[in-house]
C-alpha positions in Angstrom: -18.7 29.9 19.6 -15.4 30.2 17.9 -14.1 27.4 16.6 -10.9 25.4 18.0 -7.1 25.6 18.5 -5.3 24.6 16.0 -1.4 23.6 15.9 1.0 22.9 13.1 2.9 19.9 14.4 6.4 18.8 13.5 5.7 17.0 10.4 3.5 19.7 8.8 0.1 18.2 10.1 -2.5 20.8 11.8 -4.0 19.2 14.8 -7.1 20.7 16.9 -6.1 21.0 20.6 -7.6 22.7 23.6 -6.0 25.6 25.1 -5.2 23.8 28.3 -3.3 21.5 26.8 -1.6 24.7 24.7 -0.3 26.6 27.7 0.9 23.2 29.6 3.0 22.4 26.5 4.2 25.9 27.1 4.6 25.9 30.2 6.6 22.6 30.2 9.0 24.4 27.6 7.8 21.6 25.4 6.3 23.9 22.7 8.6 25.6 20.3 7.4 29.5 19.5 7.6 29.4 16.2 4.4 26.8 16.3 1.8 27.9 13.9 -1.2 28.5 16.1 -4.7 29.2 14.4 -7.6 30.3 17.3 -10.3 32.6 15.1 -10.3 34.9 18.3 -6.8 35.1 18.7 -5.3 35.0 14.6 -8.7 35.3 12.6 -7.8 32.6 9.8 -4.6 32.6 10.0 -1.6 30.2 11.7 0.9 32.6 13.5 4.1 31.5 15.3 2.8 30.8 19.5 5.6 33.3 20.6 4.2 36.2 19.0 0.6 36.0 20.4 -0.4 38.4 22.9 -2.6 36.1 24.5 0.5 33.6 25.6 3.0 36.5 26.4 2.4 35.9 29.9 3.3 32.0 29.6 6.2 32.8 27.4 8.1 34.6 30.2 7.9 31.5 32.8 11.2 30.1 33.3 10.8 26.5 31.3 9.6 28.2 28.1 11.5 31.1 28.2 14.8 28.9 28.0 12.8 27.5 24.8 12.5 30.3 23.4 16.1 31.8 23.9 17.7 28.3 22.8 15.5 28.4 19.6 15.7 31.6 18.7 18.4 32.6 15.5 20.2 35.6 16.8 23.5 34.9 17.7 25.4 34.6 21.0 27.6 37.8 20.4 28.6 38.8 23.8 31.0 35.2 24.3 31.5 35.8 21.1 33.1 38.9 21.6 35.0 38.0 24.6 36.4 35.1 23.1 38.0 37.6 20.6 39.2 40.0 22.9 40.5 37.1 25.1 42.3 35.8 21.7 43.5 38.6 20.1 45.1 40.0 23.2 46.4 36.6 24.0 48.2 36.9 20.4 49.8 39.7 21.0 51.0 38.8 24.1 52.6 35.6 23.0 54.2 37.3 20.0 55.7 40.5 22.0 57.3 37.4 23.9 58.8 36.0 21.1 60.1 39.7 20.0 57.8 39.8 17.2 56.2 43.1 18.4 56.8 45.7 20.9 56.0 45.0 24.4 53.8 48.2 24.9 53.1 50.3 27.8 49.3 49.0 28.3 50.9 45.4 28.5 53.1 45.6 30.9 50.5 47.5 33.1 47.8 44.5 32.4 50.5 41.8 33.5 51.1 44.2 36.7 47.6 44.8 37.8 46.1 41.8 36.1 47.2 38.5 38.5 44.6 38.3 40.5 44.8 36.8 44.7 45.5 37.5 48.0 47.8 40.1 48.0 46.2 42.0 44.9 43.5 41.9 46.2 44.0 42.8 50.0 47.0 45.0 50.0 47.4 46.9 46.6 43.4 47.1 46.4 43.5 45.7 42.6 39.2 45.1 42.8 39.8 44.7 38.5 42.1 41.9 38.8 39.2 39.0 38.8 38.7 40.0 35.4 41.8 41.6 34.2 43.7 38.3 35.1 41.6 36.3 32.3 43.5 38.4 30.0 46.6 37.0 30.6 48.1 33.7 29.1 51.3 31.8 30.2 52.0 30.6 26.9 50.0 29.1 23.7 49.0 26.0 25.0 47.4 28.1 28.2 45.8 30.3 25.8 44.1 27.9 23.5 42.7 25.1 26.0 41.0 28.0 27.8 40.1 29.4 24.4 38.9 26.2 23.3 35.9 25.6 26.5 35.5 29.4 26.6 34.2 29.6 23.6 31.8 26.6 23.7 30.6 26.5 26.7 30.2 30.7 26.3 28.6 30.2 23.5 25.8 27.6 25.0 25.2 29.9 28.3 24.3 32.8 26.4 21.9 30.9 23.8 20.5 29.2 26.8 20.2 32.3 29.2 21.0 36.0 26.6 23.4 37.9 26.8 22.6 39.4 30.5 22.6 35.8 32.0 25.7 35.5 30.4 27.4 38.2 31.9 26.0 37.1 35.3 27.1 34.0 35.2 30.4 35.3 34.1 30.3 37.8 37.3 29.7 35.2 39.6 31.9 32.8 38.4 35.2 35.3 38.7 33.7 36.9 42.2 33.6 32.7 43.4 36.9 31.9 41.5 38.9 34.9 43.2 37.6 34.6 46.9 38.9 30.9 46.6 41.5 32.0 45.1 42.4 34.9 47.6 41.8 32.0 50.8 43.6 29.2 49.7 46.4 30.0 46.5 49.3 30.7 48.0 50.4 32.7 44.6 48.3 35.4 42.6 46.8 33.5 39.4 46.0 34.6 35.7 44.3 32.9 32.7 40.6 32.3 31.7 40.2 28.7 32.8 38.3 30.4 36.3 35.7 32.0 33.9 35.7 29.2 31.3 35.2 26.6 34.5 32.2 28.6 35.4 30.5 28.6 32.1 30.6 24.9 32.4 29.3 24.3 35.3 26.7 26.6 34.1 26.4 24.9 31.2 26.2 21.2 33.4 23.5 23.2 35.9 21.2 24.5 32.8 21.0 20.8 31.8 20.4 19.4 35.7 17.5 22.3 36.1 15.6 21.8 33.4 16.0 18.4 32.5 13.0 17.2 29.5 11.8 21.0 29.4 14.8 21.5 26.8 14.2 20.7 23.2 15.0 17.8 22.2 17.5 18.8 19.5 19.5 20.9 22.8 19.4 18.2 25.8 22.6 17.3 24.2 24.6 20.2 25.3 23.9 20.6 28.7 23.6 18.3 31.8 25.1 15.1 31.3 25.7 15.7 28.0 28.7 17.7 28.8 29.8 16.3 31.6 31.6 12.8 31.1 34.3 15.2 28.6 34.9 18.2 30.6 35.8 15.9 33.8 38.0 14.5 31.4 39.9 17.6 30.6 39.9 18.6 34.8 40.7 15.2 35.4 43.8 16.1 33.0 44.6 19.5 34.8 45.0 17.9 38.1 48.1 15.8 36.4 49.9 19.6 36.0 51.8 21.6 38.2 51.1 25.4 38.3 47.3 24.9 37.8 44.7 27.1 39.9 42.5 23.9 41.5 40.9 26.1 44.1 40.7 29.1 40.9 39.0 26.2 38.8 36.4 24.7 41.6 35.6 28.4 42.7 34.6 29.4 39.0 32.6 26.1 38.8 30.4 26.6 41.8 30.1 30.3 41.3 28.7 29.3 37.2 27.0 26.4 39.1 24.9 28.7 41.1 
């Protein structure tokens, strides 16, 4: 008979284990991937990380553990990465062709005509792009960089917790929710990333709520309630400020939230 499971535990020590309590563990999202795992059927003598053994694919790709494994994983979360560059070095420019710095080119003053995005955009000069072309634009610095600042982060944690496709669908749904609120109740067309930065956070909050104890311990931080005493802080500031896209910002939330 071969002989039994064998795990490499936190703390270096290899403990036997059977393989029903190996695939709850992954299951639960408990188990990080890159466990040694020795199983003379499975790895001959040797301890290989859990994630890479054909045997457990199938486990791997359940929802609990497959948020383990994206959270633990090293590759980097380039897609809010990215966006949060484009989002800043356009913002940039546009603040510094304001202050005469640089030329107001053509391309800019076709974003701030098609970008605001609402009602009328939306219903009357058919400007479908405008959900997303309107988190291009920036009122002025302080706009630009609070929206920056929970972009990024919370960007950042969505796509370690869900890759870069779960990114870009939460960042669908959140400007699809964010503009039909907008388009029902604003009574002006809006621009700036807070609708798309709103719904990474409440994707962010939901991640947390959903999975609860299957996170790793070292991520539980991030997400749920651990994010959610500070960013109703900063709404809590927003509401305090005139000229600030409440329905924009509760549309994005649910639509991330979902």
């Amino acid at each position: 008979m071969p002989g039994p499971i064998k795990v490499v535990d936190v703390y270096g020590d290899i403990l036997p284990v059977t393989q029903a309590w190996l695939e709850e563990e992954i299951r639960q999202g408990r188990l990080s991937p890159h466990t040694g795992v020795q199983h003379a059927p499975w790895t001959g003598e040797a301890f290989l990380p859990a994630g890479e053994l054909p045997q457990l694919q199938a486990l791997w790709s359940e929802p609990n553990p497959a948020l383990a494994r994206l959270l633990l994983r090293k590759r980097a979360a380039w897609l809010s990465s990215a966006l949060s560059l484009l989002i800043l070095g356009l913002g940039l420019w546009q603040l510094l062709a304001h202050a005469g710095v640089l030329e107001r080119t053509r391309w800019m003053t076709r974003l701030a005509e098609l970008g605001p995005t609402g009602f009328e955009p939306l219903v009357f000069e058919g400007a479908w792009a405008s959900p997303w072309l309107s988190q291009l634009i920036h009122g002025g610095p302080d706009h630009l960089f609070v929206n920056l600042a929970v972009l990024g982060y919370c960007g950042y944690r969505v796509e370690r917790a869900h890759g870069a496709s779960g990114f870009a669908a939460v960042a669908a749904a959140s400007l699809g929710s964010g503009a039909l609120a907008i388009g029902l109740f604003e009574p002006v067309p809006v621009v700036g990333s807070s609708i798309l930065a709103f719904g990474l956070w409440g994707a962010q909050i939901a991640t947390g709520f959903r999975f609860g104890d299957n996170l790793p311990p070292s991520h539980r931080k991030f997400y749920g309630y651990g994010n959610l005493l500070a960013f109703a802080v900063l709404w809590a500031g927003s509401m305090r400020h005139g000229g600030v896209s409440h329905w924009g910002h509760l549309g994005g939330l649910l639509g991330g939230a979902g």
